[in-house]
C-alpha positions in Angstrom: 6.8 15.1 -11.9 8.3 14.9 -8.2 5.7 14.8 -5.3 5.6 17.9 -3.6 6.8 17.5 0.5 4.3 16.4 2.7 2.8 18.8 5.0 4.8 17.2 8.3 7.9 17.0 5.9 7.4 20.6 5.7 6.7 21.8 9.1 9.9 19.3 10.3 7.6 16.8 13.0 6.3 13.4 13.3 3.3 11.8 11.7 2.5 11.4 15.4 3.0 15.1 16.2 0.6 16.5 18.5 -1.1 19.9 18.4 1.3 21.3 20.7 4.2 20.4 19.2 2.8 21.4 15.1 2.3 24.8 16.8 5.7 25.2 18.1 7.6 23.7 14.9 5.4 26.2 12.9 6.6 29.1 14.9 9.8 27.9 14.1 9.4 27.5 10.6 7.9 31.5 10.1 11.3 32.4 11.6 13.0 30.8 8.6 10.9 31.2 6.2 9.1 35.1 6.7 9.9 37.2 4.0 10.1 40.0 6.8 12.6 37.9 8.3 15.2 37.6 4.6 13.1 34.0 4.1 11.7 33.3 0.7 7.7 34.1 0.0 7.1 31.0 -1.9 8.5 28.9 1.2 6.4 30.5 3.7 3.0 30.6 1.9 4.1 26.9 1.8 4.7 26.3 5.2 1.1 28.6 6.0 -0.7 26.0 4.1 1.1 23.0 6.6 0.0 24.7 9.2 -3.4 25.6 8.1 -4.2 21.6 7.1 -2.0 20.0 10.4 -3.5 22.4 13.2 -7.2 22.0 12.3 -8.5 18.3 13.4 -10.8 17.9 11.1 -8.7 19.3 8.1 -5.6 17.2 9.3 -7.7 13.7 9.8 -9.3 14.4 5.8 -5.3 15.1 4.7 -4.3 11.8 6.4 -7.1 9.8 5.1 -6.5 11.2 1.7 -2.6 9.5 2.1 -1.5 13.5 1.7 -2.5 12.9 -2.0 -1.5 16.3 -3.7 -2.6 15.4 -7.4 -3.6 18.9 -8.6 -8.0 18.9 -9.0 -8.8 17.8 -12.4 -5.7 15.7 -13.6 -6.6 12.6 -14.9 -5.5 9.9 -12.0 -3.3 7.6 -14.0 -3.0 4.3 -13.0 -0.5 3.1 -15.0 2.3 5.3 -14.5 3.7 3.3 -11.5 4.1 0.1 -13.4 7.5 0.8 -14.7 9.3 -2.3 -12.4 11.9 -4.3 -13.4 10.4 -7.3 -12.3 7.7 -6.6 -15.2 6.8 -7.8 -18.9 6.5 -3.9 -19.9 5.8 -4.8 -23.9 2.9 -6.0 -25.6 -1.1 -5.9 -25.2 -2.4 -6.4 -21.7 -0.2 -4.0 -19.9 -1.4 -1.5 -16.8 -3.0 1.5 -17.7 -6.2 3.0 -17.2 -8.0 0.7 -17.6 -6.2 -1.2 -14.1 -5.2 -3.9 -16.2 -2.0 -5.5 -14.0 0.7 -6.7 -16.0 2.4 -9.7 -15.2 6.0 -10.1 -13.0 8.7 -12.7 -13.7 11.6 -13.4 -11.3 14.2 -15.9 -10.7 13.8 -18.2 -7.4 16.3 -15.9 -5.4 13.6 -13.3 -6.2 16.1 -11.0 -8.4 15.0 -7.9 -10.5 16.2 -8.4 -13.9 18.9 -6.0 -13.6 20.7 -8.4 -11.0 21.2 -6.2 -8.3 19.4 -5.9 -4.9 17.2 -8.8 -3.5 13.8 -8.8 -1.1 16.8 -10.6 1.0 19.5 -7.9 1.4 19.5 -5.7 4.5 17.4 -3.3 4.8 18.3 0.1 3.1 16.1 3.5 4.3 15.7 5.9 1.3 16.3 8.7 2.4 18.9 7.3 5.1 18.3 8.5 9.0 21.1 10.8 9.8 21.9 12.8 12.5 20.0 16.4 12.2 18.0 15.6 9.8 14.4 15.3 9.8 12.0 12.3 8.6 8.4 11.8 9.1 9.1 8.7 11.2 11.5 8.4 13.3 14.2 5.4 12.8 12.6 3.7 15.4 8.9 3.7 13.6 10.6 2.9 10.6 11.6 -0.1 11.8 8.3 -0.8 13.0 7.1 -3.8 10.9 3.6 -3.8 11.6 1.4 -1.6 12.5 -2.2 -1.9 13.1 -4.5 -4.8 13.9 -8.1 -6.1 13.0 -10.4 -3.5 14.5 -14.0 -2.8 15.1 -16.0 -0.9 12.1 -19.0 0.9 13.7 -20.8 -1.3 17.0 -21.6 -4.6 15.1 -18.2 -6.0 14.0 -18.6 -9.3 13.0 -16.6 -11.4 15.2 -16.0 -13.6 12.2 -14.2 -10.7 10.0 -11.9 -10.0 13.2 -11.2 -13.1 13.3 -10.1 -14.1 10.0 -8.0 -11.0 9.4 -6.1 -12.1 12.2 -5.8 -15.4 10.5 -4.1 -13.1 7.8 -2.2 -11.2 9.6 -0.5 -14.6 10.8 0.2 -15.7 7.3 1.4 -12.2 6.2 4.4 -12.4 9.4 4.9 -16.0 9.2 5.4 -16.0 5.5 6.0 -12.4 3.7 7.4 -10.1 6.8 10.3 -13.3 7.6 10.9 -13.5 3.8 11.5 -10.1 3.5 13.5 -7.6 5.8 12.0 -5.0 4.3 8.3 -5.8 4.1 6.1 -3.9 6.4 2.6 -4.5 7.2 0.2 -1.9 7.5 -4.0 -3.3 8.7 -6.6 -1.2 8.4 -6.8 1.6 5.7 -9.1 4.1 4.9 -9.4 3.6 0.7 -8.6 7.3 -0.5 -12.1 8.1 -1.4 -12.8 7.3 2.2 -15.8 5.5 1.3 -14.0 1.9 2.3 -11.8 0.0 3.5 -8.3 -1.9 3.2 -7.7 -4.7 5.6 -3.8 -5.0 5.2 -1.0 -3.4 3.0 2.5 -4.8 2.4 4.9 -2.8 1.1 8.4 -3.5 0.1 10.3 -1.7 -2.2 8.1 0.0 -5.0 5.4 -2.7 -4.8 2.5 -2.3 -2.5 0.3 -5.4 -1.7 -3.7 -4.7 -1.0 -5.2 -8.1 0.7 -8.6 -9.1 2.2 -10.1 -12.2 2.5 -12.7 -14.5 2.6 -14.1 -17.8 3.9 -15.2 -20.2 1.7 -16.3 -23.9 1.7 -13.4 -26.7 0.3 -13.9 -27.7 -3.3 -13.2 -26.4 -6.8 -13.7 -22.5 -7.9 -12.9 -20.9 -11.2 -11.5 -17.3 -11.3 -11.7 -15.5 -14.7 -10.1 -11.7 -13.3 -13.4 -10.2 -12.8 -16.1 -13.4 -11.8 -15.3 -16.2 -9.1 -18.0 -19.2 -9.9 -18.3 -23.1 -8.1 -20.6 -25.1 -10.3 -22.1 -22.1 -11.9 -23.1 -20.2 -9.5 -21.3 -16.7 -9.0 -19.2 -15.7 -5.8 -18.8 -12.1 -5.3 -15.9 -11.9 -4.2 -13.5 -9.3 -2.1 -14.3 -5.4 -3.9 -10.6 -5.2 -3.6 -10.0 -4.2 -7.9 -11.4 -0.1 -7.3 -8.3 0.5 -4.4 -6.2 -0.7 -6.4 -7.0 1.5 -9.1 -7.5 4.5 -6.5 -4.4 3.3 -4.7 -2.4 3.4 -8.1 -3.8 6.9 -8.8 -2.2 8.6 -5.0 1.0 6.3 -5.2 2.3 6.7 -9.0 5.5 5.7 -7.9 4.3 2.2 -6.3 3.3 -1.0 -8.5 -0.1 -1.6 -7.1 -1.7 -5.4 -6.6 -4.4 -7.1 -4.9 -5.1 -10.3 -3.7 -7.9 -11.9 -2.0 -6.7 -14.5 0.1 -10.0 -17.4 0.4 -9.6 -19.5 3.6 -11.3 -22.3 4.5 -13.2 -23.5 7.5 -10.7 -26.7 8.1 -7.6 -24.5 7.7 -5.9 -26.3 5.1 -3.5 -23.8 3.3 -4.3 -25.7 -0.2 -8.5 -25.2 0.2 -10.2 -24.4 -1.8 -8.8 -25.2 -5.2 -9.0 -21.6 -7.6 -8.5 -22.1 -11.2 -7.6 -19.2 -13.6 -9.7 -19.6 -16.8 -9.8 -17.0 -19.3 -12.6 -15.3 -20.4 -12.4 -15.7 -24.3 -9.4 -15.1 -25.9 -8.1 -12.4 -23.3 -5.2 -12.9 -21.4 -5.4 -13.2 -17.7 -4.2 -9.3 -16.9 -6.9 -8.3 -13.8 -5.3 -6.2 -10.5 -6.3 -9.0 -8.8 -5.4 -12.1 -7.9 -7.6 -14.8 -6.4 -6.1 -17.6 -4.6 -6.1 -20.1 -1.5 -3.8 -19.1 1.4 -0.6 -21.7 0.3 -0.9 -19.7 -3.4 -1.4 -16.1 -2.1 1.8 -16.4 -0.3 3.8 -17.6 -3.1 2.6 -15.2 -5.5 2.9 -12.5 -2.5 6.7 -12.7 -2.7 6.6 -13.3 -6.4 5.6 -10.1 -6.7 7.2 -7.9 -3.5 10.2 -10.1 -4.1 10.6 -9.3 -7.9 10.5 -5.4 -8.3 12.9 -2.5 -8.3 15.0 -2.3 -5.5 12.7 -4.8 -3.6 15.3 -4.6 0.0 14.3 -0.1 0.4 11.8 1.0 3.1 11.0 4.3 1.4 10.0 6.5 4.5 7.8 9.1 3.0 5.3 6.0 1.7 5.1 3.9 4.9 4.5 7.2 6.7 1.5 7.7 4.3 0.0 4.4 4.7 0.5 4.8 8.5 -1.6 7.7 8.8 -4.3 6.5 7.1 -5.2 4.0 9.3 -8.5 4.0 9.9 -9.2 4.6 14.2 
């Protein structure tokens, strides 16, 4: 089932839109739309409801946080109906569904889909294309935008620590995923749709979407098992990054939907600390989220951006989603 138009995709302005101009595009719209006027009903209730959400500040910044999710109330969220890639192993046990469980990706070292035809390398390709007249939530100009967003401050006692080492992040992410990929664009700080978190960068490129925090860690040897991370017994609780990616699955059906917790270290190395995946009996190692030292996370980054469907599109409608739920 297609997602219905946002509410700025239906009232014809900018994510960015002020009051001003919502109020003036909605006058617009009535003219069309007014069944007084030869529109169609069903269009202008439609176009009421924009308005209704987009004009009221409190309504608009719950819409925005919410990623304009429009899943009707009580339908199951379903988080596996975006894995469909063609970078992915889509037979046999262990595959995504509700239960979160992430399947696998395989590519080539060019980073090609299976079906040999676009590459995380080709130029750019807007879907749907800007074209004179025609309206998009961003503007060509935003589109092209690569990153938006920076390490903020989360109430009066941000730790200067966290600022810091998303920054450290946010380095990586440009140095390594955003000059891989002309189509990659970065996205920090995210409300989580329940509103009740946080996400401290997205990548998205193509159909894939990339959730990442961190965390600092002393060097040495760690084991990962998809749900625990352990040194010498002991257990490290790591980034509460696997529930967005299930809620992030749920509002972007259409997306493949990863995380990875990036573990730095204090000395910087890009290959501390060592993470080993262990399995935890005779389970295959299938969890949302992936676990790794800096020099790993951004292999497996492009792995897995690089290796979907159509990995070279911005698709305007989702960056204009994550965009506007950045968190202030």
């Amino acid at each position: 089932m297609s997602e219905a138009p946002s509410h700025y995709r239906v009232l014809g302005v900018s994510v960015t839109a002020t009051a001003a101009e919502i109020k003036s595009a909605y006058r617009r719209k009535v003219r069309e739309t007014h069944p007084d006027l030869g529109g169609d009903s069903a269009q202008f209730d439609v176009v009421r409801r924009a308005f209704e959400v987009l004009s009221d500040e409190k309504a608009r910044e719950s819409y925005d946080r919410s990623f304009g999710s429009r899943r009707p109330a009580g339908q199951p969220a379903n988080y596996g109906s975006g894995y469909s890639g063609a970078g992915y192993d889509d037979a046999g046990p262990g595959n995504s569904g509700a239960d979160g469980n992430a399947r696998m990706w395989r590519t080539d070292a060019h980073g090609d889909t299976r079906s040999g035809k676009a590459k995380a390398t080709d130029p750019v390709e807007f879907v749907p294309p800007f074209r004179d007249g025609e309206y998009s939530e961003l503007t060509r100009a935003q589109a092209m935008q690569r990153v938006y967003g920076a390490p903020r401050k989360r109430g009066l006692f941000s730790q200067r620590s966290r600022l810091e080492r998303e920054a450290r992040v946010i380095r990586l992410l440009m140095s390594n995923v955003l000059e891989a990929f002309p189509s990659a664009r970065l996205v920090n700080g995210l409300h989580t749709p329940h509103g009740r978190g946080y996400i401290d960068h997205a990548v998205l490129s193509g159909y894939r979407l990339a959730l990442i925090d961190s965390m600092m860690l002393p060097e040495g040897v760690y084991q990962w098992d998809g749900q625990t991370l352990r040194r010498d017994g002991r257990v490290i609780e790591p980034p509460r990054l696997i529930d967005s990616v299930r809620l992030m699955q749920s509002v972007f059906p259409e997306l493949n939907v990863m995380g990875f917790a990036i573990v730095l270290t204090p000395g910087g190395s890009p290959f501390e600390p060592v993470i080993d995946e262990v399995r935890r009996g005779n389970s295959e190692f299938t969890s949302p989220l992936e676990v790794t030292n800096s020099a790993n996370a951004m292999r497996e980054l492009k792995m897995f951006l690089g290796s979907g469907p159509q990995p070279n599109v911005v698709d305007v409608g989702l960056y204009a989603r994550l965009i506007r739920a950045m968190h202030d």
